[in-house]
C-alpha positions, 0 to 999 in steps of 0.5 A: 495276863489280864483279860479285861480292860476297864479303861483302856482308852483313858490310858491310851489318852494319858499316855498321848499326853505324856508323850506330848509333854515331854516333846515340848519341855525343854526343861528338868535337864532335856537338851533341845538343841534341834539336831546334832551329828551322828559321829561321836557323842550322841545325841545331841539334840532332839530326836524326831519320831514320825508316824505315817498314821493319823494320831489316836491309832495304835502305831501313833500311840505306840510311837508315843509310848516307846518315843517318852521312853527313849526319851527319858533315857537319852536326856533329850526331847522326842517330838511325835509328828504324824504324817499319814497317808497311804498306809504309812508309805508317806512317811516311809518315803521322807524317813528314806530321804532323812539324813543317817544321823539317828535324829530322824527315826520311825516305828514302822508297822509290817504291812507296809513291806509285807501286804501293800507291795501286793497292791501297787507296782514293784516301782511303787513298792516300799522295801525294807532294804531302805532302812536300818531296823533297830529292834521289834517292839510289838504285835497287834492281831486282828479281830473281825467283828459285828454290831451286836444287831446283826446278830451274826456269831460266827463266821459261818453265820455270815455264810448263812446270811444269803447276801453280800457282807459289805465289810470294813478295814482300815484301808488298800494294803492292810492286814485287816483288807488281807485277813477279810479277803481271805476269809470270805473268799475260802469261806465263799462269802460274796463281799464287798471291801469298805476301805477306811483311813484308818482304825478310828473310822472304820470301828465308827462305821461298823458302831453305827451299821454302815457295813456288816463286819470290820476286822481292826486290831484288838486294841481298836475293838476291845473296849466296845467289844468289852462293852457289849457293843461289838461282837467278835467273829473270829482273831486271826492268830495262830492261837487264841488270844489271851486278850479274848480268849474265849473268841475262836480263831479263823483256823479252829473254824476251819479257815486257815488265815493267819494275819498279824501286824506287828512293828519295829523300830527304823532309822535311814538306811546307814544310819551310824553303828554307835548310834543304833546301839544306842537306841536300842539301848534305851528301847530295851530299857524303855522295854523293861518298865513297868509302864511301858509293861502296862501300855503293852497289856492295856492295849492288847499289844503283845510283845515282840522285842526281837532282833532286826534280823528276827524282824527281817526274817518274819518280813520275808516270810509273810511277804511270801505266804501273803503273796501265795495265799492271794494267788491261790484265791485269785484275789486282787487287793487294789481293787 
């Protein structure tokens, strides 16, 4: 797999076009009646993909990407609305109350189920049980990383510096809050969290040194990192990534933090069996391209086209090892 990306952010630009393109044609064949019924033929009209993150992030782009090539195999348009807010809940909360019939559907990112209920009441929490899981599609680790100025190499350098490490993240409830919270607090660095809406503006703030470190996905960190404008500390993957391979995990410098964000495909709960089946149909084959191939490799995505129960499973999972990892610590993410 290639490890080295010249113009990722191009790409990304071009495949956002693209999606966009397709969600306002309504030529070529495309049905753009503005909805249909989830019983018999299906679909009938357009099928709205929502993202609860601003537009120009991984999942927005994700969405983007999987949207054109559902599209393109239902013969229908795919229009992208994004609604951000609250690490995706926003939008959670209106797919929640959309009507079953596969014409209102989501990519939903993990941390939602999995690291946001640790930060707001049970009453408050988003549960995955509200939906019907269509197929996983990727995942997106993390990275912690610095302005080449600081002159920080390790994570132990930032145990070394003799201050507190103001630190990034792309906001409450994040895997980049919970994969930081951890590592300082095992680490016994003091810190203080720097919560942004979202990844653009964090990578922003770390660029121009108003804080120390911030952990975001790779594909947000790459290019800069690839440039010679970053720094990368440690990946928060069971592994080393083949992205950045020579970047140590937090595990091999003896912290034992395992963070990913990984993504699924969603739909109202009791959305239609016929109807699911085919979506999934057209992911797999949306999947199997040799373009949605390159958008994978392009933005350091790493596939997981698993199961809906594959998905549930890893959602239960994480959402107890995170519980337990905070607990131990004593940490509190809300603040």
């Amino acid at each position: 797999m290639p490890t080295s990306r010249t113009a990722p952010r191009r790409i990304l630009l071009g495949v956002v076009g693209a999606a966009a393109a397709i969600a306002l044609s309504a030529c070529g064949g495309v049905k753009t009646t503005s909805s249909g019924g989830g019983e018999g033929e299906y679909p009938t009209g357009n099928i709205e993909f929502s993202v609860g993150a601003s537009a120009g992030g991984s999942t927005d782009l994700i969405t983007r990407a999987l949207a054109q090539g559902i599209g393109k195999e239902l013969g229908v348009s795919t229009p992208v609305l994004n609604k951000p807010g609250a690490n995706g809940a926003l939008n959670a909360k209106e797919l929640q109350a959309a009507k079953p019939d596969g014409y209102k559907i989501a990519v939903q990112n993990a941390s939602l189920f999995t690291i946001t209920p640790l930060t707001v009441s049970a009453a408050e929490a988003t549960k995955i049980d509200s939906f019907d899981v269509i197929t996983g599609i990727s995942r997106d680790d993390y990275v912690m990383a610095t302005s080449t100025q600081s002159g920080y190499k390790s994570i132990d350098d930032l145990k070394k510096a003799g201050k507190t490490i103001r630190y990034g993240t792309t906001g409450v409830g994040t895997g980049a809050q919970l994969a930081s919270a951890l590592t300082f607090k095992s680490a016994g660095v003091e810190s203080t969290a720097v919560p942004f809406d979202g990844g653009a503006p964090n990578l922003t703030a770390l660029l121009g040194n108003q804080v120390d470190v911030s952990t975001m996905q790779i594909g947000e960190a790459i290019e800069n990192i690839k440039g010679g404008k970053l720094v990368p500390l440690a990946v928060f993957s069971q592994e080393r990534i083949p992205f950045l391979p020579d970047v140590k995990t937090a595990k091999e410098q003896g912290y034992d933090v395992l963070v990913t964000q990984y993504r699924f495909l969603t739909a109202p709960k009791g959305t239609p069996e016929n109807v699911k089946a085919k979506l999934l149909d057209a992911a797999k084959k949306t999947f199997a391209t040799q373009e949605y191939k390159k958008f994978n490799e392009d933005n350091s995505l790493t596939p997981m086209e698993v199961s809906p129960q594959e998905v549930l499973t890893s959602l239960q999972n994480d959402s107890a090892t995170f519980k337990a990892q905070l607990d131990k610590f004593g940490i509190n993410l809300a603040g």
